[in-house]
Gaussian input, Z-matrix of N, CA and C with variables (Angstrom, degrees):
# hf/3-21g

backbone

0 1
 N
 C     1     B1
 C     2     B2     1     A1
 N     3     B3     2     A2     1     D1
 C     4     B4     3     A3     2     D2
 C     5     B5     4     A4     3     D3
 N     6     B6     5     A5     4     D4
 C     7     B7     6     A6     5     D5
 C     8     B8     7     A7     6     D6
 N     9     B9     8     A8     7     D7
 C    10    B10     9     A9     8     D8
 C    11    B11    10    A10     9     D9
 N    12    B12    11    A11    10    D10
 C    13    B13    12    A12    11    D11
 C    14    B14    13    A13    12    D12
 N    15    B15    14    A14    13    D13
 C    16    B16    15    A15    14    D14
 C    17    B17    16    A16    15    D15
 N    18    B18    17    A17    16    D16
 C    19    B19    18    A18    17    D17
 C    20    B20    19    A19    18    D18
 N    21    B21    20    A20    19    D19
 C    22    B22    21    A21    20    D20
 C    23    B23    22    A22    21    D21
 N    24    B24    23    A23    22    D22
 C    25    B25    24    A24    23    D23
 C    26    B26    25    A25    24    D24
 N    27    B27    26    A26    25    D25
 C    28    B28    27    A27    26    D26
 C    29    B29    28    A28    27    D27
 N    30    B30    29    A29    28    D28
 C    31    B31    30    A30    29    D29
 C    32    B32    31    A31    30    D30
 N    33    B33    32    A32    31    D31
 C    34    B34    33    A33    32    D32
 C    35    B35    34    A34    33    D33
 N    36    B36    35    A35    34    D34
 C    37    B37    36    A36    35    D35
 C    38    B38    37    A37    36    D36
 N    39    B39    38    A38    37    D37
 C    40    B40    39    A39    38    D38
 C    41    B41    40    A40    39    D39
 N    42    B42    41    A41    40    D40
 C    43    B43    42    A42    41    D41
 C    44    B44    43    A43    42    D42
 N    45    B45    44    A44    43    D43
 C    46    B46    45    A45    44    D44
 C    47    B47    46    A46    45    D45
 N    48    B48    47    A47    46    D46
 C    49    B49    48    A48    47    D47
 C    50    B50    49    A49    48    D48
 N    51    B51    50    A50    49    D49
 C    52    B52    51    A51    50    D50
 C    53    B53    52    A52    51    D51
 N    54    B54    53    A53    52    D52
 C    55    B55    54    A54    53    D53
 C    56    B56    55    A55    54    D54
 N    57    B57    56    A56    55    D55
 C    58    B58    57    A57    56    D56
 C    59    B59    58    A58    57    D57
 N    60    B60    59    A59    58    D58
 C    61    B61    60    A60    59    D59
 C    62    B62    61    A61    60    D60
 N    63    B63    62    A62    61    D61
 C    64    B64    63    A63    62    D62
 C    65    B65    64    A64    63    D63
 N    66    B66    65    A65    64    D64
 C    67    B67    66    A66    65    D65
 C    68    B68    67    A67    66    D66
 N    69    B69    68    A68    67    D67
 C    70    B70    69    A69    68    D68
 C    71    B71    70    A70    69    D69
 N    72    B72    71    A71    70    D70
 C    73    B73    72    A72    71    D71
 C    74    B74    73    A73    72    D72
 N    75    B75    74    A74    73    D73
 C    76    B76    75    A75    74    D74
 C    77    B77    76    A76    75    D75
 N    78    B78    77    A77    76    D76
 C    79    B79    78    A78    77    D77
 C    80    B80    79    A79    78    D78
 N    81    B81    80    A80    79    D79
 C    82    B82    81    A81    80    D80
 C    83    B83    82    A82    81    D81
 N    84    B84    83    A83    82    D82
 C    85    B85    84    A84    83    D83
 C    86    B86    85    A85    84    D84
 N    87    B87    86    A86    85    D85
 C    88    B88    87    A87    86    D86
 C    89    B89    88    A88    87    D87
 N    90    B90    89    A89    88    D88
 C    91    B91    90    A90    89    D89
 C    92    B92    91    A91    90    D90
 N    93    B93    92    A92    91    D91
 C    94    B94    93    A93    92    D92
 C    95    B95    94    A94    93    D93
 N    96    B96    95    A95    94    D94
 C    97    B97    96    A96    95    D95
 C    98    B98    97    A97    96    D96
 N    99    B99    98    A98    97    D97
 C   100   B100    99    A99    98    D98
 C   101   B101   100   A100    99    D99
 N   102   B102   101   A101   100   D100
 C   103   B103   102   A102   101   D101
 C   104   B104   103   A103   102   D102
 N   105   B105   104   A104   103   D103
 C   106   B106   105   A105   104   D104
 C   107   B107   106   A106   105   D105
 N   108   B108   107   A107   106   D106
 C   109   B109   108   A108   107   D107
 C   110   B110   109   A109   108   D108
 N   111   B111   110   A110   109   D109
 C   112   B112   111   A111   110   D110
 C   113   B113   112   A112   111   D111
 N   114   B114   113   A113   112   D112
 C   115   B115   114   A114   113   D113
 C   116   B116   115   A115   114   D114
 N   117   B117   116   A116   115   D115
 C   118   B118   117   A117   116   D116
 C   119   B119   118   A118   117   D117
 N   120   B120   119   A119   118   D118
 C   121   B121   120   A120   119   D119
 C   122   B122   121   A121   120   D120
 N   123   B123   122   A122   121   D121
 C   124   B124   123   A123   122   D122
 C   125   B125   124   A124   123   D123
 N   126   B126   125   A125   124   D124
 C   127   B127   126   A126   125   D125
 C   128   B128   127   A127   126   D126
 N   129   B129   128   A128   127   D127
 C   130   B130   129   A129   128   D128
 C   131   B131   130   A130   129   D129
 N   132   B132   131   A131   130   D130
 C   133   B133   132   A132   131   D131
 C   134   B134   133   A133   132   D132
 N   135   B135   134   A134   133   D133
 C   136   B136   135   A135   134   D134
 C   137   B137   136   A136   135   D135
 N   138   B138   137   A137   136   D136
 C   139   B139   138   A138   137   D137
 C   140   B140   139   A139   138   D138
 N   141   B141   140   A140   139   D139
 C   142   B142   141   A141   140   D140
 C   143   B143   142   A142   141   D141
 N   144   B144   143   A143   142   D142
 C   145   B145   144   A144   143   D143
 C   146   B146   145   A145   144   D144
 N   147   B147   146   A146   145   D145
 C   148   B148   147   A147   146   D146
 C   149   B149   148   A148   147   D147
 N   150   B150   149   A149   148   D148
 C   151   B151   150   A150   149   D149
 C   152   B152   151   A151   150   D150
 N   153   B153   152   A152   151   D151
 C   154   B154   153   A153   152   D152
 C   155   B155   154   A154   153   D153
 N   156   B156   155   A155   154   D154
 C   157   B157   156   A156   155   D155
 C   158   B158   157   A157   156   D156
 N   159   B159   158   A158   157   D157
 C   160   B160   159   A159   158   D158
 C   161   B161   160   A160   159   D159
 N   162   B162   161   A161   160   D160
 C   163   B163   162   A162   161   D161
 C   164   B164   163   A163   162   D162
 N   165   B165   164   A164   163   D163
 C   166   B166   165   A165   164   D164
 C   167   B167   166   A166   165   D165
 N   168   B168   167   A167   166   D166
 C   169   B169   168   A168   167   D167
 C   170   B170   169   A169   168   D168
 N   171   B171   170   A170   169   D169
 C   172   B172   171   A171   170   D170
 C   173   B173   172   A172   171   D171
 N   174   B174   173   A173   172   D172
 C   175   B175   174   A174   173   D173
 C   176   B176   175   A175   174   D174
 N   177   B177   176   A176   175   D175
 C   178   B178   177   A177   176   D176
 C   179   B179   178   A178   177   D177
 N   180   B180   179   A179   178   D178
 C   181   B181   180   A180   179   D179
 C   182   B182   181   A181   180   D180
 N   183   B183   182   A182   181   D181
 C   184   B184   183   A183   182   D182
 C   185   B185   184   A184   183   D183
 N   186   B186   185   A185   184   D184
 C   187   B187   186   A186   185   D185
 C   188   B188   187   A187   186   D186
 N   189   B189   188   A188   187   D187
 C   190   B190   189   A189   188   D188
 C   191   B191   190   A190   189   D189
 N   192   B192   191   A191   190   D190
 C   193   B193   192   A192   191   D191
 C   194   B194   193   A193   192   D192
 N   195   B195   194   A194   193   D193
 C   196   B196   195   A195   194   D194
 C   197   B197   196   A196   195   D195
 N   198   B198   197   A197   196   D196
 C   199   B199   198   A198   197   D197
 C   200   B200   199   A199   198   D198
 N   201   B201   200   A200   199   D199
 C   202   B202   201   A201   200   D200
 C   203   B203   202   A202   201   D201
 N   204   B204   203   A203   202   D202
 C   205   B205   204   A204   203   D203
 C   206   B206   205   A205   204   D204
 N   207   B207   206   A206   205   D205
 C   208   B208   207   A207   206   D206
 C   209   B209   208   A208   207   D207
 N   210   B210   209   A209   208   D208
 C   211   B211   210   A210   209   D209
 C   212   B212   211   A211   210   D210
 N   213   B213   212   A212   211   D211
 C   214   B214   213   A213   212   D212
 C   215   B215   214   A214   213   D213
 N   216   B216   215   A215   214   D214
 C   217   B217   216   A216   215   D215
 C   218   B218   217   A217   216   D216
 N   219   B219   218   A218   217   D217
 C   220   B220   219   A219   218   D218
 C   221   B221   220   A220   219   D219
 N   222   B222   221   A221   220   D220
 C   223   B223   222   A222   221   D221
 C   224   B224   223   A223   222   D222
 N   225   B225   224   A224   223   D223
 C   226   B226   225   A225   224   D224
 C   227   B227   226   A226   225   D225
 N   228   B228   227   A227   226   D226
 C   229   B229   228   A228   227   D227
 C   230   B230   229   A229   228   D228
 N   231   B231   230   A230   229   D229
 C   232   B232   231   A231   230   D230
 C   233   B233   232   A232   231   D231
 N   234   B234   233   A233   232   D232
 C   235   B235   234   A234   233   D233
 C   236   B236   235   A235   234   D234
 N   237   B237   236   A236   235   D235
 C   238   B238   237   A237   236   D236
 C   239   B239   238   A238   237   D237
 N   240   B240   239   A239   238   D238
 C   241   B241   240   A240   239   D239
 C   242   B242   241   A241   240   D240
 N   243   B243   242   A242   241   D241
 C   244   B244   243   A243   242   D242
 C   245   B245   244   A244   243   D243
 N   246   B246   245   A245   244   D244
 C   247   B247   246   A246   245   D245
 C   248   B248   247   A247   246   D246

   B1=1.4502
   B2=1.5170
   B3=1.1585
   B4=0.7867
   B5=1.2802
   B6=1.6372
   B7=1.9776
   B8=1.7793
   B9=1.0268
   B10=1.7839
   B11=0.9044
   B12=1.5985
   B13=1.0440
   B14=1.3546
   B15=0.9712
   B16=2.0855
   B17=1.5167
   B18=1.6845
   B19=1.0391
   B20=1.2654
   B21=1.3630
   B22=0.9724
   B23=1.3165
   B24=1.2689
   B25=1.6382
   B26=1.6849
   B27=1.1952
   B28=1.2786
   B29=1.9773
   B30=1.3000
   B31=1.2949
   B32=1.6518
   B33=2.0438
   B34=1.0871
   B35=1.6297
   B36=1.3755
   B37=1.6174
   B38=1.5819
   B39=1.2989
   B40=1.0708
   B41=1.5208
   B42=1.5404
   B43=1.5384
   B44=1.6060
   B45=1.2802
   B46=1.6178
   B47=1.5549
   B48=1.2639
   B49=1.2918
   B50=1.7346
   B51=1.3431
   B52=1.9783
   B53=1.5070
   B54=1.4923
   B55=1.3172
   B56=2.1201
   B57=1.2295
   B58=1.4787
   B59=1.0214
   B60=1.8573
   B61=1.2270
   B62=1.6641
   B63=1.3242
   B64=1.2096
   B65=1.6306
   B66=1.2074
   B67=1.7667
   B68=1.8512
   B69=1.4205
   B70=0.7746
   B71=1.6384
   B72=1.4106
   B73=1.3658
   B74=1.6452
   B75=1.3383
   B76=1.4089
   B77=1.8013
   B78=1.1621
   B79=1.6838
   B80=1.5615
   B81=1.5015
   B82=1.0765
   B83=1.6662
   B84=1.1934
   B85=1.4804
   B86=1.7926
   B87=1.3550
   B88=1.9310
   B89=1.4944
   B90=1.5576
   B91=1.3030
   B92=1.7450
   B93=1.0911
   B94=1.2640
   B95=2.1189
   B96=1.4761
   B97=1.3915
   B98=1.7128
   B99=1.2951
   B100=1.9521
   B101=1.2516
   B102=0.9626
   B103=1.6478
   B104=1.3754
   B105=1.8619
   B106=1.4845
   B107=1.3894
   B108=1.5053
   B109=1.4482
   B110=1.9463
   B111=1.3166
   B112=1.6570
   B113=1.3835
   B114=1.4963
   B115=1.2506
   B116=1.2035
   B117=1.2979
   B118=1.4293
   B119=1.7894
   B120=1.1179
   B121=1.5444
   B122=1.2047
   B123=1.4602
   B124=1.7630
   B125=1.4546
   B126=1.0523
   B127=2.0616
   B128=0.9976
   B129=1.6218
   B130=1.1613
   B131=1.4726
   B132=0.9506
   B133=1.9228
   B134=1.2403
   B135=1.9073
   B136=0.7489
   B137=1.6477
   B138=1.0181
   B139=1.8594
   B140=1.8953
   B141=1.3932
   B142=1.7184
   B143=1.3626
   B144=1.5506
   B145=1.8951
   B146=1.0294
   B147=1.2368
   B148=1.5215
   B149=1.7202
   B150=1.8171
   B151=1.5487
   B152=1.2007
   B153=1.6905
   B154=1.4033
   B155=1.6886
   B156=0.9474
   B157=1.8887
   B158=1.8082
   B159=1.1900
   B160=1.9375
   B161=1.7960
   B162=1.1630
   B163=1.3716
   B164=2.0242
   B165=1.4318
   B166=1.4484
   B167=1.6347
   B168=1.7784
   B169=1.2849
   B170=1.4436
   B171=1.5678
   B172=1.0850
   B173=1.7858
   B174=1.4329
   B175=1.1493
   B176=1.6436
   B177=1.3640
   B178=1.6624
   B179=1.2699
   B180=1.4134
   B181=1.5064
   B182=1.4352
   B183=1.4163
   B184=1.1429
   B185=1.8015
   B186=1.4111
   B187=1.7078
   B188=1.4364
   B189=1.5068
   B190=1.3518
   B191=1.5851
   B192=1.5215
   B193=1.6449
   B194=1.7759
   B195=1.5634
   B196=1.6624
   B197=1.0746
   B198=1.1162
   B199=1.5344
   B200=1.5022
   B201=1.1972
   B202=1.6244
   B203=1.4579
   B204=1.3207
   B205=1.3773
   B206=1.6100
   B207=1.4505
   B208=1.3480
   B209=1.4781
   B210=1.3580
   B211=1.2675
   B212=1.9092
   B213=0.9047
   B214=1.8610
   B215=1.5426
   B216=1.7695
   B217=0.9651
   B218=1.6665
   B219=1.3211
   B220=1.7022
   B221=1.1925
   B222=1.3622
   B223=2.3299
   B224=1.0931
   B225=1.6947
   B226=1.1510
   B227=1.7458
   B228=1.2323
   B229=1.2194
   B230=1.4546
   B231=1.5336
   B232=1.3003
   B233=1.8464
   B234=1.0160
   B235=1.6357
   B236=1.5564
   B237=1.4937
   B238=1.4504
   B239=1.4739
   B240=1.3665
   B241=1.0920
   B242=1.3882
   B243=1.3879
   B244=1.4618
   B245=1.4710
   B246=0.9047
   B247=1.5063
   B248=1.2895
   A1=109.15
   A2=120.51
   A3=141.11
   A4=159.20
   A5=157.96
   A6=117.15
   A7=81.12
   A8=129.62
   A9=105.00
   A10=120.08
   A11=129.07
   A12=132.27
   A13=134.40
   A14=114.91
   A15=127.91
   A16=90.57
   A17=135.46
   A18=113.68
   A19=105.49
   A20=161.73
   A21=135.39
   A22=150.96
   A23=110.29
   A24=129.02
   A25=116.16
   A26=105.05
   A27=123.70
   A28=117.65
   A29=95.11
   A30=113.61
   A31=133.91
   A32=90.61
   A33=102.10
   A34=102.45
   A35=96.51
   A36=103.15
   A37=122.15
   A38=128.19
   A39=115.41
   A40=141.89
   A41=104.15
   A42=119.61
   A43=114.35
   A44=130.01
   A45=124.08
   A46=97.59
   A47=133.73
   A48=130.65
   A49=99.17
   A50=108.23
   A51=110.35
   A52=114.64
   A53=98.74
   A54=107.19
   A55=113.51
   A56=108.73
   A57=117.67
   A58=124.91
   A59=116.30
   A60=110.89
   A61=142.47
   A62=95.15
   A63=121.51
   A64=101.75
   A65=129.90
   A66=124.54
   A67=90.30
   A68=130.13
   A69=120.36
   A70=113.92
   A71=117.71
   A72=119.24
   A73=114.03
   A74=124.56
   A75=145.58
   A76=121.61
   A77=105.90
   A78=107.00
   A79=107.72
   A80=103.85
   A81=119.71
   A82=125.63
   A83=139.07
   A84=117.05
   A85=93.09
   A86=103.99
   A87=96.60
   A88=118.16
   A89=94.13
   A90=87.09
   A91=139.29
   A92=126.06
   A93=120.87
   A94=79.78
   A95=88.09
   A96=106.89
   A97=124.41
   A98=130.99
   A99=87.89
   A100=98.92
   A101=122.36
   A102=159.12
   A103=126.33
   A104=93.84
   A105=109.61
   A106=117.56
   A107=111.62
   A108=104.18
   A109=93.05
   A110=112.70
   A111=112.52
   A112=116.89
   A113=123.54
   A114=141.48
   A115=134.10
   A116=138.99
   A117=120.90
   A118=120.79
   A119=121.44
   A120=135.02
   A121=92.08
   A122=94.67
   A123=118.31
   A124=105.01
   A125=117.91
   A126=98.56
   A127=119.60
   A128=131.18
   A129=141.97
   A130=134.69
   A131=98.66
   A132=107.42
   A133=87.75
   A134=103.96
   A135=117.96
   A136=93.25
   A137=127.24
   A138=114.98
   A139=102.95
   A140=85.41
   A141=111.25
   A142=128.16
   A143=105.56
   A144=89.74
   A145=136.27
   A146=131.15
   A147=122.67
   A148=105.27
   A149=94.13
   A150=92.61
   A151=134.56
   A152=101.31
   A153=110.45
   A154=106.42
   A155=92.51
   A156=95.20
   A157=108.66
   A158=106.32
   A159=96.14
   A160=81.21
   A161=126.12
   A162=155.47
   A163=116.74
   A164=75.16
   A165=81.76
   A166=130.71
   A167=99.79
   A168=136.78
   A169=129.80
   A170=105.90
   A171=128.37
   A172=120.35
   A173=120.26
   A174=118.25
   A175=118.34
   A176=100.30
   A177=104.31
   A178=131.88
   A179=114.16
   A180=105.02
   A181=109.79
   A182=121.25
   A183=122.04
   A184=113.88
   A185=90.77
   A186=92.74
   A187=119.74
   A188=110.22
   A189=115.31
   A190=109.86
   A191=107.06
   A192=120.31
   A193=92.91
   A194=118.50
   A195=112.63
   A196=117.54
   A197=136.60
   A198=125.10
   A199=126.90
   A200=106.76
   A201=116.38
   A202=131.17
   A203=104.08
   A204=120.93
   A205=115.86
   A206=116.11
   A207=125.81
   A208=122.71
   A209=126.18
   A210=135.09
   A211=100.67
   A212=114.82
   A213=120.41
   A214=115.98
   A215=113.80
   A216=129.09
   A217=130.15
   A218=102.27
   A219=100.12
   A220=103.95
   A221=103.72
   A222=85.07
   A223=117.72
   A224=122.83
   A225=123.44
   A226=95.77
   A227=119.29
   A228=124.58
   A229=114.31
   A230=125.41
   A231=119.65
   A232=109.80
   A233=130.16
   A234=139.65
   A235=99.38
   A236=122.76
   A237=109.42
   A238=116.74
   A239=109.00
   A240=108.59
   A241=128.84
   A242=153.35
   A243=130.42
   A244=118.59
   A245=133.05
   A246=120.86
   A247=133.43
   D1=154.28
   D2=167.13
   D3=-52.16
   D4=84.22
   D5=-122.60
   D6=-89.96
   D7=7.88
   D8=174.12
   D9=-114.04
   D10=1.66
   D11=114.59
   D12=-18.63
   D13=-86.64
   D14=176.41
   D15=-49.78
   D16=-48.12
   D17=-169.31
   D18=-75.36
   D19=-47.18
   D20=158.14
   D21=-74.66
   D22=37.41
   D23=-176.66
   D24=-102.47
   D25=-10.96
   D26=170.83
   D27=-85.00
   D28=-56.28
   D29=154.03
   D30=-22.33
   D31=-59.46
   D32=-168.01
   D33=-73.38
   D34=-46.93
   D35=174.85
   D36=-46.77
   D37=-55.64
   D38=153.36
   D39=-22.74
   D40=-61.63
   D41=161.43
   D42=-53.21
   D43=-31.23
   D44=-172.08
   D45=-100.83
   D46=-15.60
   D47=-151.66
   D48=-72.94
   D49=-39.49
   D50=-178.43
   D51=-68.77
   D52=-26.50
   D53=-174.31
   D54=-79.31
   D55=-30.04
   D56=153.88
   D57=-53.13
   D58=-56.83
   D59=169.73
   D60=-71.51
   D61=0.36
   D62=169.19
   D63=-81.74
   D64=-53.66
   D65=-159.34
   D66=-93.73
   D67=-2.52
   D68=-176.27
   D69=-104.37
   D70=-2.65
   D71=-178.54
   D72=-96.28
   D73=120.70
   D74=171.17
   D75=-29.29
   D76=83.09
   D77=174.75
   D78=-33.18
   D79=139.47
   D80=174.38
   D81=-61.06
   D82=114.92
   D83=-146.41
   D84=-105.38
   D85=148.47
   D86=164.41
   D87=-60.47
   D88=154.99
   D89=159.43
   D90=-89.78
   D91=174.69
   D92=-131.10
   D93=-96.27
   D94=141.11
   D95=-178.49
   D96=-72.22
   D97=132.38
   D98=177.33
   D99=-117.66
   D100=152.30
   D101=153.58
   D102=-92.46
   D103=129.72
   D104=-177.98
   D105=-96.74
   D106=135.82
   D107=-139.38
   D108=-133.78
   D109=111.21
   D110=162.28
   D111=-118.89
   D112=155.61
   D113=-164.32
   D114=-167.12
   D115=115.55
   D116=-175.34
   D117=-87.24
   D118=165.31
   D119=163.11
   D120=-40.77
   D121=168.29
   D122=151.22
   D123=-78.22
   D124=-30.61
   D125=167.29
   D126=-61.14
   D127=-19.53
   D128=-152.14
   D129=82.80
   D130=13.31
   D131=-176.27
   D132=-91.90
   D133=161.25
   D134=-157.15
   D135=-94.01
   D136=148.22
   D137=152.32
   D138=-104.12
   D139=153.01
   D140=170.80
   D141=-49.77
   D142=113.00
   D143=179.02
   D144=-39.00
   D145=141.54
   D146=163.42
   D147=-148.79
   D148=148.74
   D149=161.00
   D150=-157.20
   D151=172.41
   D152=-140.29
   D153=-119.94
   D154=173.65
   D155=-169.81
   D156=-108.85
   D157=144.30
   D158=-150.02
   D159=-157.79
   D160=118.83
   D161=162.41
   D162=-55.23
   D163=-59.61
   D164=-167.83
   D165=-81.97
   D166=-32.14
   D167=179.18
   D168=174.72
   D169=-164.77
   D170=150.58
   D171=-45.76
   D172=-50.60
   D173=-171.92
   D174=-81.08
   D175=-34.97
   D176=146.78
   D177=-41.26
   D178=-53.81
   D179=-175.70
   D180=-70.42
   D181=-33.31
   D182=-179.19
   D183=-48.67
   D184=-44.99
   D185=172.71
   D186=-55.88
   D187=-27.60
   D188=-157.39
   D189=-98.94
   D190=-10.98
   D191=-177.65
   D192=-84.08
   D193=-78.58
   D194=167.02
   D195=-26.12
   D196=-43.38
   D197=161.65
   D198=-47.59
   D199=-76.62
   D200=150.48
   D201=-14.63
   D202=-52.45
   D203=179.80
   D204=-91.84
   D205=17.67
   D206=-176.54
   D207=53.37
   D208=33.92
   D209=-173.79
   D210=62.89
   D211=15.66
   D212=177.18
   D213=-62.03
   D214=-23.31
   D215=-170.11
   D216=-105.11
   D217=122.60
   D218=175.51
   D219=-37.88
   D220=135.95
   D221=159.19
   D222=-95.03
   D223=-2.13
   D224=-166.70
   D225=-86.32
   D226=-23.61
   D227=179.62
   D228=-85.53
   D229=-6.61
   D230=-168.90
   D231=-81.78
   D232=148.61
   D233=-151.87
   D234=-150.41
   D235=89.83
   D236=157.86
   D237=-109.94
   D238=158.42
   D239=176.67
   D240=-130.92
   D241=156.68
   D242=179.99
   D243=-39.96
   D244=152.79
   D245=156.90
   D246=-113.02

C-alpha cells in the first residue's frame, strides 16, 4: 500500500461521512388519518360507528375497525370513510 493512500482515506471519509448521514436519516412519516367506519354482523344487524386511526389507508382501517368490533363484523360489509 501506499503512504498516499492511508493519507487520503481519512479525508475521503470525512468528505462522504455527511453525505451518509444524510441518505441515512428516516423521512418524516404523516400522521395517521382516522376513518369512520360502519358494518353489520353476519346476522345482519347493524353495529355502531366507530373510528379508528389508519396510516396507510382505507384498507388499514378496515383491519383496525374488525378488530375493534371483535371480529363481529362482515368485512365484506365494513365501509370507512375519512372523517
Amino acid at each position: 500500500m501506499s503512504v498516499r493512500f492511508l493519507v487520503g482515506l481519512p479525508a475521503a471519509l470525512l468528505a462522504v461521512g455527511p453525505v451518509l448521514g444524510v441518505i441515512g436519516t428516516p423521512v418524516a412519516q404523516a400522521a395517521p388519518a382516522q376513518y369512520s367506519c360502519t358494518a353489520q354482523t353476519w346476522g345482519g344487524d347493524t353495529l355502531p360507528t366507530i373510528t379508528v386511526q389508519a396510516k396507510t389507508g382505507t384498507h388499514q382501517a378496515k383491519g383496525e375497525a374488525q378488530t375493534q368490533w371483535g371480529g363481529t363484523a362482515k368485512y365484506a360489509t365494513i365501509v370507512c370513510t375519512p372523517a
